[in-house]
HTML snippet that shows the backbone in 3Dmol.js (N, CA, C, O; Angstrom):
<script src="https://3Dmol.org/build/3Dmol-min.js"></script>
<div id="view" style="width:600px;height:400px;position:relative"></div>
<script>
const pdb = `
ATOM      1  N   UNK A   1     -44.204  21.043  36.291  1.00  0.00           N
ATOM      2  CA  UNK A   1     -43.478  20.005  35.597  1.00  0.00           C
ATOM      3  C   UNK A   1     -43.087  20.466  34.198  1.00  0.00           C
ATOM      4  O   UNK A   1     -42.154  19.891  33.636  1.00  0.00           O
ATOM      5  N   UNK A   2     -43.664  21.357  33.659  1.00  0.00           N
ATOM      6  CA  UNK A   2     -43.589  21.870  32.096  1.00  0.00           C
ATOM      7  C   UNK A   2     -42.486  22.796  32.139  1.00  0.00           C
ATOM      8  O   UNK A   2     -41.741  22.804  31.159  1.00  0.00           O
ATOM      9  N   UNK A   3     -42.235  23.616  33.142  1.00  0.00           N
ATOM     10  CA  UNK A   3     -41.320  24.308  33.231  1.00  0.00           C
ATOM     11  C   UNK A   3     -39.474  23.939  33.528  1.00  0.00           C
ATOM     12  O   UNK A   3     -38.397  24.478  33.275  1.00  0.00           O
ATOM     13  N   UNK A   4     -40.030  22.558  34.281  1.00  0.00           N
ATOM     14  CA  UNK A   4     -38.358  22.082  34.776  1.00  0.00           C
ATOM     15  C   UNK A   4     -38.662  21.504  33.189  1.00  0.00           C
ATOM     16  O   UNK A   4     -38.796  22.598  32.641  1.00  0.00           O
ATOM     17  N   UNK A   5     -38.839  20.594  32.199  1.00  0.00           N
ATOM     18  CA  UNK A   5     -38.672  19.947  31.452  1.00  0.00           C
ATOM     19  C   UNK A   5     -38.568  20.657  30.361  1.00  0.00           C
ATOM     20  O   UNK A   5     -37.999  20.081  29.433  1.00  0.00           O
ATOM     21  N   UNK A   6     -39.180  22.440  30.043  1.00  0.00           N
ATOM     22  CA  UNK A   6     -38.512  23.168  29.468  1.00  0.00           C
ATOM     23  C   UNK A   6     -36.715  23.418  29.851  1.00  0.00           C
ATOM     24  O   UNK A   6     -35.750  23.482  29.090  1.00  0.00           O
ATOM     25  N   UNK A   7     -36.768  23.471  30.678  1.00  0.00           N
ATOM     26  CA  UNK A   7     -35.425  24.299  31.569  1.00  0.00           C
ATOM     27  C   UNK A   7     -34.409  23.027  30.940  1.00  0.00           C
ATOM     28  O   UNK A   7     -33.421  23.260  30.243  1.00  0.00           O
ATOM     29  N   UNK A   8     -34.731  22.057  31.220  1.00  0.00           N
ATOM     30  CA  UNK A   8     -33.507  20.611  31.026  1.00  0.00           C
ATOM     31  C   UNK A   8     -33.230  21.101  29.136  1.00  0.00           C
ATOM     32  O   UNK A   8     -32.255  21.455  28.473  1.00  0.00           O
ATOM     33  N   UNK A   9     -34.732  20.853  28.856  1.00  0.00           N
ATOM     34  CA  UNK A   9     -34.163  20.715  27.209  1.00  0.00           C
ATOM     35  C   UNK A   9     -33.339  22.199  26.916  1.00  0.00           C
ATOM     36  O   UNK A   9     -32.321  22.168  26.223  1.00  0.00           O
ATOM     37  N   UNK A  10     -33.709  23.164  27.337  1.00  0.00           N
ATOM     38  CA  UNK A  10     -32.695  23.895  26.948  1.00  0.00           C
ATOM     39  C   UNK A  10     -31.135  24.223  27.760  1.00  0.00           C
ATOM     40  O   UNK A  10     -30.230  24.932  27.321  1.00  0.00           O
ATOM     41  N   UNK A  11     -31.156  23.679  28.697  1.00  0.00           N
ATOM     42  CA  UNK A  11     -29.842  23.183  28.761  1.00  0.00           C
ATOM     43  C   UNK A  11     -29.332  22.528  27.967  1.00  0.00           C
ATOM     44  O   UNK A  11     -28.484  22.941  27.176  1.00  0.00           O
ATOM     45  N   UNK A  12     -29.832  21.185  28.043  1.00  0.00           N
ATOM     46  CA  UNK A  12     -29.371  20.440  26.537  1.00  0.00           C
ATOM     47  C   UNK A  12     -28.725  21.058  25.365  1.00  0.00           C
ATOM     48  O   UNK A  12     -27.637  20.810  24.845  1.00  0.00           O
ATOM     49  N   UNK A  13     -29.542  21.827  25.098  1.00  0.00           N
ATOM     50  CA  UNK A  13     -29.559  22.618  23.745  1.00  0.00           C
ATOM     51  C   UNK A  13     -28.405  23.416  23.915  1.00  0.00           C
ATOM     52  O   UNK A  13     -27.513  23.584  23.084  1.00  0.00           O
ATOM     53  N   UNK A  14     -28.480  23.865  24.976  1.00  0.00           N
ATOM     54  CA  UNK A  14     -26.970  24.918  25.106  1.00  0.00           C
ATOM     55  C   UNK A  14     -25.241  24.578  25.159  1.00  0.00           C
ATOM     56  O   UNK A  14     -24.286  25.260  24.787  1.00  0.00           O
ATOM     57  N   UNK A  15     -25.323  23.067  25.861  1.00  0.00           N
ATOM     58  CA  UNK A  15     -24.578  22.291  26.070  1.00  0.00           C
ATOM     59  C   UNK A  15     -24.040  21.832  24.770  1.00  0.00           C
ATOM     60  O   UNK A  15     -22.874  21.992  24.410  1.00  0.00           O
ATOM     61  N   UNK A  16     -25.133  21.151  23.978  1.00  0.00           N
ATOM     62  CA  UNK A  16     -24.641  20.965  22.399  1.00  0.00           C
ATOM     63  C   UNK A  16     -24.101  21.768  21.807  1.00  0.00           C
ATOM     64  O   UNK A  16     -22.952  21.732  21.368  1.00  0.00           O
ATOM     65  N   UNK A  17     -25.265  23.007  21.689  1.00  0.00           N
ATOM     66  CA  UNK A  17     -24.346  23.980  20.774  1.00  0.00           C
ATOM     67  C   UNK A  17     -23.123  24.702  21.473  1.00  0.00           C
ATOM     68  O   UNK A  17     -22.289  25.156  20.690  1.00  0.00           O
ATOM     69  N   UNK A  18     -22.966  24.820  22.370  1.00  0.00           N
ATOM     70  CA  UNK A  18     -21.736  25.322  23.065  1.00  0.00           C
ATOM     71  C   UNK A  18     -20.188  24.368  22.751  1.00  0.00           C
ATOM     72  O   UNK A  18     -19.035  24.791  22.667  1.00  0.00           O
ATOM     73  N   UNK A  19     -20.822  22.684  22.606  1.00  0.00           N
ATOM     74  CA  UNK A  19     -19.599  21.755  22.198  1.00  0.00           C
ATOM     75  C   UNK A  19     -19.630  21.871  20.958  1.00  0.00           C
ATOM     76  O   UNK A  19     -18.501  21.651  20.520  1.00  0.00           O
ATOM     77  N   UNK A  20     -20.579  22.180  19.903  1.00  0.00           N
ATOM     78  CA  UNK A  20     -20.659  22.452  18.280  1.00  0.00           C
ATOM     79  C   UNK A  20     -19.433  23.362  17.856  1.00  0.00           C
ATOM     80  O   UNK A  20     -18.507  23.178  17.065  1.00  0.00           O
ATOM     81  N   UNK A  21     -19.827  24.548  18.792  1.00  0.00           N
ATOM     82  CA  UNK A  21     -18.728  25.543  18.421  1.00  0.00           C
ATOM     83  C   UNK A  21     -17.339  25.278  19.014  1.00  0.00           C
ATOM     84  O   UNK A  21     -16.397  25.450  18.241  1.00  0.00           O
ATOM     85  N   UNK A  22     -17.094  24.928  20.135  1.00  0.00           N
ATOM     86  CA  UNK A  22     -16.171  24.489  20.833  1.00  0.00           C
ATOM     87  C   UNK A  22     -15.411  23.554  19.586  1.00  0.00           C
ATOM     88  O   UNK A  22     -14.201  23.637  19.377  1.00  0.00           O
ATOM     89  N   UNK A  23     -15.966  23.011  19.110  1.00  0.00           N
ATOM     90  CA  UNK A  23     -15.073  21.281  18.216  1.00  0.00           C
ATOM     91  C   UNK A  23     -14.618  22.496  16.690  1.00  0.00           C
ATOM     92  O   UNK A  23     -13.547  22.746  16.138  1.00  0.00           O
ATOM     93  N   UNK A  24     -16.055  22.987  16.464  1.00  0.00           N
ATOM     94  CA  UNK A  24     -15.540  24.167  15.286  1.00  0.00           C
ATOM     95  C   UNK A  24     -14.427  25.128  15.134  1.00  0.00           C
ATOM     96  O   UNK A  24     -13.768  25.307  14.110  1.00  0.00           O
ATOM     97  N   UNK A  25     -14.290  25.748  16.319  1.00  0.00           N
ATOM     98  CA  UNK A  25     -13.436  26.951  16.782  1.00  0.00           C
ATOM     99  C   UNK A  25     -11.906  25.814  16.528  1.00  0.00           C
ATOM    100  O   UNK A  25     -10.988  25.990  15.726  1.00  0.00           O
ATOM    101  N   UNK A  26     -12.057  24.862  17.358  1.00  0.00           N
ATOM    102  CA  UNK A  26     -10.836  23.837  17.326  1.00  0.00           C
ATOM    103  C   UNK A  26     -10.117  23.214  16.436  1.00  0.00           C
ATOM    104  O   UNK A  26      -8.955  22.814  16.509  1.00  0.00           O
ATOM    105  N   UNK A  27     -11.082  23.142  15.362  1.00  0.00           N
ATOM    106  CA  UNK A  27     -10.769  22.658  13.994  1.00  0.00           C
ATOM    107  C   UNK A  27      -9.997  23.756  13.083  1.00  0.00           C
ATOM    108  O   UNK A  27      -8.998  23.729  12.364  1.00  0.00           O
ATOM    109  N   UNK A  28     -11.043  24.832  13.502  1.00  0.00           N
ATOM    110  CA  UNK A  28     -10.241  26.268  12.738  1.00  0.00           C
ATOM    111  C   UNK A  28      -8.836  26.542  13.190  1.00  0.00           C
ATOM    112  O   UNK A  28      -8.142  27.281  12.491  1.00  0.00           O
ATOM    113  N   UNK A  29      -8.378  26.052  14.221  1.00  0.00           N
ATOM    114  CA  UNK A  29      -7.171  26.980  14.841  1.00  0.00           C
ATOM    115  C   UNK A  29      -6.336  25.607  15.020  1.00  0.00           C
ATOM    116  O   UNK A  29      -5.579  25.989  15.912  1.00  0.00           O
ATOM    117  N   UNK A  30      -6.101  24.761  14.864  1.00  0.00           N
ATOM    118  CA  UNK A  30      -5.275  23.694  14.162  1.00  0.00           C
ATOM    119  C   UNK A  30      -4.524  23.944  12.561  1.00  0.00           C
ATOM    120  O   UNK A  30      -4.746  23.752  11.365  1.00  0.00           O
ATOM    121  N   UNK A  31      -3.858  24.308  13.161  1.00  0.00           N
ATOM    122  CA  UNK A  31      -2.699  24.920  12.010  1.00  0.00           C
ATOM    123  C   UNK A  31      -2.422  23.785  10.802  1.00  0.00           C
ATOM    124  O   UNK A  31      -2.188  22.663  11.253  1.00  0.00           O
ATOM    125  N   UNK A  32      -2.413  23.892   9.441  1.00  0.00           N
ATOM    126  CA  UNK A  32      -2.200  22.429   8.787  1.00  0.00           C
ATOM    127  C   UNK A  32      -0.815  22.734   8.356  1.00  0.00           C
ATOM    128  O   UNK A  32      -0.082  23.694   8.118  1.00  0.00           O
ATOM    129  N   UNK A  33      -0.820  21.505   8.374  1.00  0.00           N
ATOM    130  CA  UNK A  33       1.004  21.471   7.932  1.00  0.00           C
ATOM    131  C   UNK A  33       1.481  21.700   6.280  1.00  0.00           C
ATOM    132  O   UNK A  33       1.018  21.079   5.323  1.00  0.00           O
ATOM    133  N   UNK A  34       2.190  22.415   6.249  1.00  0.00           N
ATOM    134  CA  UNK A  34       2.803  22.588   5.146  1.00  0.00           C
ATOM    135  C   UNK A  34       3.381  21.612   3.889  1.00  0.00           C
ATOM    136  O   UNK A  34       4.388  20.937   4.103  1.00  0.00           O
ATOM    137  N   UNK A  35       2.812  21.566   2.768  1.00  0.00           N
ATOM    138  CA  UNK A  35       3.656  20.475   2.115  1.00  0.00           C
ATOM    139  C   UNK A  35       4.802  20.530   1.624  1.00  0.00           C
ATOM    140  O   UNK A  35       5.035  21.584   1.032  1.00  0.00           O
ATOM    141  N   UNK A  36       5.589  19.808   1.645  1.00  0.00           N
ATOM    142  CA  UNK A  36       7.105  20.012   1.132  1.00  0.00           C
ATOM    143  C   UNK A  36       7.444  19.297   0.300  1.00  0.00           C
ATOM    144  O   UNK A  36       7.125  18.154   0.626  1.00  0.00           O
ATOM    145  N   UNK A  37       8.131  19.331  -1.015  1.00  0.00           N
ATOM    146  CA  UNK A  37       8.345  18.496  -2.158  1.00  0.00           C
ATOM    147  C   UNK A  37       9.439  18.303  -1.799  1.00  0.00           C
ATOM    148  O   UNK A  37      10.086  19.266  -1.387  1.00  0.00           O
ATOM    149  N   UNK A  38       9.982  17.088  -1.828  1.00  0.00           N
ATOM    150  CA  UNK A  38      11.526  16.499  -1.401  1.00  0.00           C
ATOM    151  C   UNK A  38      12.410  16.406  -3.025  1.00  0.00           C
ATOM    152  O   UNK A  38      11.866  16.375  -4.129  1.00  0.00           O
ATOM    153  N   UNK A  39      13.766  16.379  -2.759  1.00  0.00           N
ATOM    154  CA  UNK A  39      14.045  16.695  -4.331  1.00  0.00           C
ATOM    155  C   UNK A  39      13.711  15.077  -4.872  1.00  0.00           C
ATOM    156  O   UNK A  39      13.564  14.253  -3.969  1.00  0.00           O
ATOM    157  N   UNK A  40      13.644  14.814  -5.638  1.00  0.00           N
ATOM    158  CA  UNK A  40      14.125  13.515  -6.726  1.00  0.00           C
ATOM    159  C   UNK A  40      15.851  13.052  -6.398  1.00  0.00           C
ATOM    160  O   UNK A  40      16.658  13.948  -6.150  1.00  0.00           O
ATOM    161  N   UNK A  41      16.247  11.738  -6.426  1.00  0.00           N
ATOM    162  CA  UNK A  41      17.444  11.935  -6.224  1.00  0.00           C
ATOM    163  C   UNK A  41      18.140  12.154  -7.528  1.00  0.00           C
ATOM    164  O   UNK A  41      19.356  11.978  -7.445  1.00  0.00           O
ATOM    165  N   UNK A  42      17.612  12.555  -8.938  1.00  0.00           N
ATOM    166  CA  UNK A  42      17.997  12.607 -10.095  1.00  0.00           C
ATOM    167  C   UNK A  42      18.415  13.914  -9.930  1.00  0.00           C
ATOM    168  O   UNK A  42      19.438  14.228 -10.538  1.00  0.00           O
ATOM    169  N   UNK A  43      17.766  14.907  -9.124  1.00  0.00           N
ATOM    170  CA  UNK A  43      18.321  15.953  -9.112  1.00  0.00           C
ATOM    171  C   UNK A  43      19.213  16.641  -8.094  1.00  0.00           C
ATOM    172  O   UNK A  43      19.689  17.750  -8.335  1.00  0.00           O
ATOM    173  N   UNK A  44      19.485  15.877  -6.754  1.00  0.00           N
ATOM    174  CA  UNK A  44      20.700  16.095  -6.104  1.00  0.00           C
ATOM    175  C   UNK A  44      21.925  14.576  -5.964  1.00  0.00           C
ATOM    176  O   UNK A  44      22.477  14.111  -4.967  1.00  0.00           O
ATOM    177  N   UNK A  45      21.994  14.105  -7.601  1.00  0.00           N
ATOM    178  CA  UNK A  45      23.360  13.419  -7.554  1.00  0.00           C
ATOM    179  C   UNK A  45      24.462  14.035  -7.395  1.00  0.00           C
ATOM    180  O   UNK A  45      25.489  13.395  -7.166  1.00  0.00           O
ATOM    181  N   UNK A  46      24.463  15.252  -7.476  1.00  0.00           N
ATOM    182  CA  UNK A  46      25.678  15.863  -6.784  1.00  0.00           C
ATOM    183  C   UNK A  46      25.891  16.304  -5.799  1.00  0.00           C
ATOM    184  O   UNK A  46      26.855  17.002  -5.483  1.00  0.00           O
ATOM    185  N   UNK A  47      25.040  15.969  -5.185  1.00  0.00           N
ATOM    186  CA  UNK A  47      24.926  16.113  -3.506  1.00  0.00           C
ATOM    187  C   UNK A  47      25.937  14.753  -2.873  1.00  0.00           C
ATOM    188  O   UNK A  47      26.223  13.741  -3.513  1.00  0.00           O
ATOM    189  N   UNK A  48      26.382  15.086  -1.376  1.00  0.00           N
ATOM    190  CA  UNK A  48      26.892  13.649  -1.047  1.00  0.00           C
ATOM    191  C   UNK A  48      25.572  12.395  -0.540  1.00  0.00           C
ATOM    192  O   UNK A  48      25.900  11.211  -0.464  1.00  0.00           O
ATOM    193  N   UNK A  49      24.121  12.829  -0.228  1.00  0.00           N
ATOM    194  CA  UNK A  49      23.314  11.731  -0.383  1.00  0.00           C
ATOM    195  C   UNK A  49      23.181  11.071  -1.533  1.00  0.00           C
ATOM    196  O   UNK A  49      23.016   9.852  -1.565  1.00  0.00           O
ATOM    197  N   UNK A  50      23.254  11.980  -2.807  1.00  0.00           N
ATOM    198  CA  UNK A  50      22.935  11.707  -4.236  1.00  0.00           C
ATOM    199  C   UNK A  50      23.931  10.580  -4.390  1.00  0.00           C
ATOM    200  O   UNK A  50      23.609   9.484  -4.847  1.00  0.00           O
ATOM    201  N   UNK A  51      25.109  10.878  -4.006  1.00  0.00           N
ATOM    202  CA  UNK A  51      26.162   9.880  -4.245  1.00  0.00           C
ATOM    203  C   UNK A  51      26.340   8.982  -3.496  1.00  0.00           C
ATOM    204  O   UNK A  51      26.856   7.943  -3.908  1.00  0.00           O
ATOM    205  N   UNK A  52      25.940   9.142  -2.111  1.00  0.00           N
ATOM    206  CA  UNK A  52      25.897   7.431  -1.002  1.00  0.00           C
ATOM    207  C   UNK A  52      24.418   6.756  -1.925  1.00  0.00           C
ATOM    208  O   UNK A  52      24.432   5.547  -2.155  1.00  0.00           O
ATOM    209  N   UNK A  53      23.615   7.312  -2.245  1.00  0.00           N
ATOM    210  CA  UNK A  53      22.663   6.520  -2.576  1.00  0.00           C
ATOM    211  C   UNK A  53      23.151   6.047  -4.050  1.00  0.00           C
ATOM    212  O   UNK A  53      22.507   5.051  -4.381  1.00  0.00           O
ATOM    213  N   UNK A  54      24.142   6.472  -5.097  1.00  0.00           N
ATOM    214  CA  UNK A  54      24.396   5.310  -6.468  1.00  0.00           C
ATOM    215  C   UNK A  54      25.264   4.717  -6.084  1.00  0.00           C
ATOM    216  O   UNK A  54      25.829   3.995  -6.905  1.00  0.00           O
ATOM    217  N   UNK A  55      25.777   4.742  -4.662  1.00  0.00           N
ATOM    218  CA  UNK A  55      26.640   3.896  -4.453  1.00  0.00           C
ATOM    219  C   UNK A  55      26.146   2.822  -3.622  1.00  0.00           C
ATOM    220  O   UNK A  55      26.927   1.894  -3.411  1.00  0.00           O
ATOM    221  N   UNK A  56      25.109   2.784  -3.165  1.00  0.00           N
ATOM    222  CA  UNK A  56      24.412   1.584  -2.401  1.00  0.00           C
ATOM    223  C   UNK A  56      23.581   0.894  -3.181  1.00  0.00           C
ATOM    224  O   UNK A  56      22.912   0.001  -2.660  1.00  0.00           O
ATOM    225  N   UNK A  57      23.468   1.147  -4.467  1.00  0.00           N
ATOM    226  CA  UNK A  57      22.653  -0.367  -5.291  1.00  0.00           C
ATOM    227  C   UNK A  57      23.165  -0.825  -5.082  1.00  0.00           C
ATOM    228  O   UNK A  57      24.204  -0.740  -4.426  1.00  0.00           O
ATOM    229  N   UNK A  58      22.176  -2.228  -6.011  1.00  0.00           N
ATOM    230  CA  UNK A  58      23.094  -3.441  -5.868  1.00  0.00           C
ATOM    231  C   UNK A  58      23.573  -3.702  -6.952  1.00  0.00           C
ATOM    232  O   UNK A  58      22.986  -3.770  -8.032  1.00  0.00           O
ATOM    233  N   UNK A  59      25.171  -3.937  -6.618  1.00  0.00           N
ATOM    234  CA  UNK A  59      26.059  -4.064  -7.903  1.00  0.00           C
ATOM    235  C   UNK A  59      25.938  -5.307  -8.700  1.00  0.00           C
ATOM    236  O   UNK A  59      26.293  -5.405  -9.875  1.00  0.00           O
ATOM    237  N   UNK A  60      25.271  -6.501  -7.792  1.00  0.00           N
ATOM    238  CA  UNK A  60      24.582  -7.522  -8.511  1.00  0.00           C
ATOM    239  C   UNK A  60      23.293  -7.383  -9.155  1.00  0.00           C
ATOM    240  O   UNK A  60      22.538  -8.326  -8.921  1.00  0.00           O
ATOM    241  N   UNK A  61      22.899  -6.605  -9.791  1.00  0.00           N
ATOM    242  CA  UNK A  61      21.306  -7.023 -10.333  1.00  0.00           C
ATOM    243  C   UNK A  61      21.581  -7.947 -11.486  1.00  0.00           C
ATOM    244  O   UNK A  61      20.878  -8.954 -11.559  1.00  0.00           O
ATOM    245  N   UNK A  62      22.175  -7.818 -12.073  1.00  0.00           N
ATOM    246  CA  UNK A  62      21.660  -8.319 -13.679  1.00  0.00           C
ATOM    247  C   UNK A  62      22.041  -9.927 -13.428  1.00  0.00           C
ATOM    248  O   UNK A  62      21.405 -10.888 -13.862  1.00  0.00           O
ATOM    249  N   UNK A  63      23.532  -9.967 -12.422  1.00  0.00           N
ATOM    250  CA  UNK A  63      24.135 -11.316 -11.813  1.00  0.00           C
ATOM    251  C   UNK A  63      23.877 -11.876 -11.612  1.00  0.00           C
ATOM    252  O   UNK A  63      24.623 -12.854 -11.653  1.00  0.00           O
ATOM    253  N   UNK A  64      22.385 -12.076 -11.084  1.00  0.00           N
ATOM    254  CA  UNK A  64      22.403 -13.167 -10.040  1.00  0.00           C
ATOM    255  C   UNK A  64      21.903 -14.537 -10.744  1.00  0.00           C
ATOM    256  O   UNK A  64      21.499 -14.427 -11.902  1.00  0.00           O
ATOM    257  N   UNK A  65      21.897 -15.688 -10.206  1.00  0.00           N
ATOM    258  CA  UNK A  65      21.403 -17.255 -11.241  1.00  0.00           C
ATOM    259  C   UNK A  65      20.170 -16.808 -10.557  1.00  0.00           C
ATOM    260  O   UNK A  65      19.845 -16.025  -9.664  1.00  0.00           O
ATOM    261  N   UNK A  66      19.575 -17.735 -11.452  1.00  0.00           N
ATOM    262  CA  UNK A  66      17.739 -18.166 -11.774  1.00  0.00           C
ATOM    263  C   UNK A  66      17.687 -18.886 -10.172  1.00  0.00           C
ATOM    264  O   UNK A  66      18.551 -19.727  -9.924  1.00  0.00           O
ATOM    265  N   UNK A  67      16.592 -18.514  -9.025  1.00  0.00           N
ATOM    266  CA  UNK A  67      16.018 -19.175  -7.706  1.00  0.00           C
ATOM    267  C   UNK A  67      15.306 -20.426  -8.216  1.00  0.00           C
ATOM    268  O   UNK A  67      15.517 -21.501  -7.654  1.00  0.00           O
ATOM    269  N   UNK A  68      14.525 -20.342  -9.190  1.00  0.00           N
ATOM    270  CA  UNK A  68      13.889 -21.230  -9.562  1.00  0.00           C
ATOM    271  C   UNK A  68      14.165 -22.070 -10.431  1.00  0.00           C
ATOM    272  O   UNK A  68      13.920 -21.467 -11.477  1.00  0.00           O
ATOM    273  N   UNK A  69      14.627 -23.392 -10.777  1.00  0.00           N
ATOM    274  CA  UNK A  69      15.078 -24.759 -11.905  1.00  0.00           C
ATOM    275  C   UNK A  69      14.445 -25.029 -12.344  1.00  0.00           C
ATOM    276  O   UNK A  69      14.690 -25.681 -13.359  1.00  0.00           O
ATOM    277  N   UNK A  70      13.164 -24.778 -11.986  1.00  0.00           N
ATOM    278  CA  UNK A  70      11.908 -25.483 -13.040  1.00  0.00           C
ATOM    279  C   UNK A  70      11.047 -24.319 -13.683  1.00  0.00           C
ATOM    280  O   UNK A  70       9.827 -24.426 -13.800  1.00  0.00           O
ATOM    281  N   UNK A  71      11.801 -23.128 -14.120  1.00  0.00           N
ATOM    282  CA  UNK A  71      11.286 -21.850 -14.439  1.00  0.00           C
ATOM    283  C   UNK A  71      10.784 -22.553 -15.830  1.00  0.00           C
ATOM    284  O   UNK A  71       9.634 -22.582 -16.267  1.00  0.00           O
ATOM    285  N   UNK A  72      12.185 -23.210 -16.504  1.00  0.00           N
ATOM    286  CA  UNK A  72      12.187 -23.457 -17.962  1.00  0.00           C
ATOM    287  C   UNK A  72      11.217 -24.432 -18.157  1.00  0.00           C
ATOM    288  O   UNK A  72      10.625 -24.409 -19.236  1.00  0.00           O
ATOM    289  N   UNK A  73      10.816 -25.624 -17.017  1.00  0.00           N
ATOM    290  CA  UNK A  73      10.570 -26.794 -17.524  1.00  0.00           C
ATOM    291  C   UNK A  73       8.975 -26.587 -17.122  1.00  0.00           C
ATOM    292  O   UNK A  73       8.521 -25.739 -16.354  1.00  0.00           O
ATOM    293  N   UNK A  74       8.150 -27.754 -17.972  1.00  0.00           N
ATOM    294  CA  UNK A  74       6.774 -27.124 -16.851  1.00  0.00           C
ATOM    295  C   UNK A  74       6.907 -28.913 -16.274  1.00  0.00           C
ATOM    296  O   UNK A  74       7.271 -29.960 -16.809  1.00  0.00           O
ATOM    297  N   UNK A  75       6.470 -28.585 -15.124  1.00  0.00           N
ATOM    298  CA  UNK A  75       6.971 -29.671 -14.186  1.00  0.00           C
ATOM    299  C   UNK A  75       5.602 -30.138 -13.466  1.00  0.00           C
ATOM    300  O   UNK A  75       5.552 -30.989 -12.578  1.00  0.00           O
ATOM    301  N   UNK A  76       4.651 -29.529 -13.928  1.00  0.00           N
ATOM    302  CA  UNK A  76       3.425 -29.735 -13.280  1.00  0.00           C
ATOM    303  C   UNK A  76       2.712 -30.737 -14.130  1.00  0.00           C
ATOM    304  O   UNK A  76       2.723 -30.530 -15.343  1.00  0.00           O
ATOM    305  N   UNK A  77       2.131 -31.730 -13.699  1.00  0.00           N
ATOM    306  CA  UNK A  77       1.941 -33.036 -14.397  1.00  0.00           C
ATOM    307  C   UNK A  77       0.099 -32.742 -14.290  1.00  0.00           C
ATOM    308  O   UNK A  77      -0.566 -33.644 -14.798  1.00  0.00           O
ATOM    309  N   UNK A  78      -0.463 -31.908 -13.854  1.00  0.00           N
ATOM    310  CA  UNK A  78      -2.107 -32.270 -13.467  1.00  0.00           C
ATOM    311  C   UNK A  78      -2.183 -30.514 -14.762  1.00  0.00           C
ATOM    312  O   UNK A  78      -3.360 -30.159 -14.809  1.00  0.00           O
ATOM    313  N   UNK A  79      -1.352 -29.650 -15.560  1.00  0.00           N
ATOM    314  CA  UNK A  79      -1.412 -29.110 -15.827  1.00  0.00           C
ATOM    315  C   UNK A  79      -2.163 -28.960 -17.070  1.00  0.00           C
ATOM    316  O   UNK A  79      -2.796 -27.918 -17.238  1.00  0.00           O
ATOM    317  N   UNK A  80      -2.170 -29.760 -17.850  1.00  0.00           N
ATOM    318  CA  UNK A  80      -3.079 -29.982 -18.955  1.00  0.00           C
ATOM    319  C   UNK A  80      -4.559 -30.654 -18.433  1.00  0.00           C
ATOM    320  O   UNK A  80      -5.380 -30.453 -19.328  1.00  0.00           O
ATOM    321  N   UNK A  81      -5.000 -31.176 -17.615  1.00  0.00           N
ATOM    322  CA  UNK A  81      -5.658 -32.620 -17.435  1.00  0.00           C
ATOM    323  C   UNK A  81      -7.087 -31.947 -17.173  1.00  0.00           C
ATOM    324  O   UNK A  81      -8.032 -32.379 -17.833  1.00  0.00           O
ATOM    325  N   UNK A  82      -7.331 -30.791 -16.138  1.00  0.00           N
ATOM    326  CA  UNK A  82      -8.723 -29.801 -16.064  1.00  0.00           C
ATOM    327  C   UNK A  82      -8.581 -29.004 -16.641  1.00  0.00           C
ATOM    328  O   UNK A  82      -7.595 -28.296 -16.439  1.00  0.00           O
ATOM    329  N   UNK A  83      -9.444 -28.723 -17.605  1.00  0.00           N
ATOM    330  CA  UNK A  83      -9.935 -27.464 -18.672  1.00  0.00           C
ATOM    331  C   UNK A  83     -11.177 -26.951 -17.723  1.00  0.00           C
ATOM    332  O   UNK A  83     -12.169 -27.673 -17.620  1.00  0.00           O
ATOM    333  N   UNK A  84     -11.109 -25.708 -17.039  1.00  0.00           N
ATOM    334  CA  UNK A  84     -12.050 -24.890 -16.212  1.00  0.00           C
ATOM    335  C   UNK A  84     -13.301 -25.024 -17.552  1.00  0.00           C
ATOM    336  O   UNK A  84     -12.950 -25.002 -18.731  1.00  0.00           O
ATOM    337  N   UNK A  85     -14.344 -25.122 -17.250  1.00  0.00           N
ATOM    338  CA  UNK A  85     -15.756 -24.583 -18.116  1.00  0.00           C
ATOM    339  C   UNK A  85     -15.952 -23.442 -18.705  1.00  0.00           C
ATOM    340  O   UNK A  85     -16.306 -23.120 -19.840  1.00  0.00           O
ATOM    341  N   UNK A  86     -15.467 -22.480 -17.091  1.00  0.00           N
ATOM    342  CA  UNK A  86     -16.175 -21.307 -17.701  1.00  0.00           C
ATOM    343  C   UNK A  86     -15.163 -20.069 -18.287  1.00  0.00           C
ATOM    344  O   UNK A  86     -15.582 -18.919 -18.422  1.00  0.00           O
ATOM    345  N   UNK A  87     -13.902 -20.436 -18.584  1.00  0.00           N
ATOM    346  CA  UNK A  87     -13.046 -19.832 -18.766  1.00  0.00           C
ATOM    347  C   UNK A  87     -13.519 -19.881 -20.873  1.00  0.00           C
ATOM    348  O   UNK A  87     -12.802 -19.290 -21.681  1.00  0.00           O
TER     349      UNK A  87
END
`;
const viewer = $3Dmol.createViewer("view");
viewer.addModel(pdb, "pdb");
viewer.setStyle({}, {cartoon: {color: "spectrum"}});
viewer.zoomTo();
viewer.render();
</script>
């Protein structure tokens, strides 16, 4: 009985370390990918992307009216009335 229950554990043992190296070897030889710096578009506006892209803002930014009417006003009536404690 001492002998099969040697024999198992070192199977075991072989099995592990055989997948140890197996996952290791695998990791090593997975090539990593290269990083690539993409330009800025500040520096290919003279490119024709450089130029579809200042031509696709939006020609409205500064234009547009206020979404909100009660930006100016304070409209909230319970706004003064609780003073938090621990503030």
């Amino acid at each position: 009985m001492d002998q099969k229950k040697a024999l198992y554990i070192t199977v075991i043992a072989l099995v592990i370390a055989a997948g140890g190296v197996g996952i290791w070897r695998w990791q090593r030889e997975v090539p990593q990918p290269e990083l690539v710096r993409l330009p800025s578009f500040s520096e290919s506006e003279e490119t024709l992307g450089g130029q579809i892209y200042e031509r696709s803002q939006n020609p409205l930014s500064g234009e547009l009216p206020a979404t909100n009417p009660f930006e100016a006003q304070d409209v909230n009536p319970l706004s003064n009335v609780y003073k938090n404690p621990f503030e």
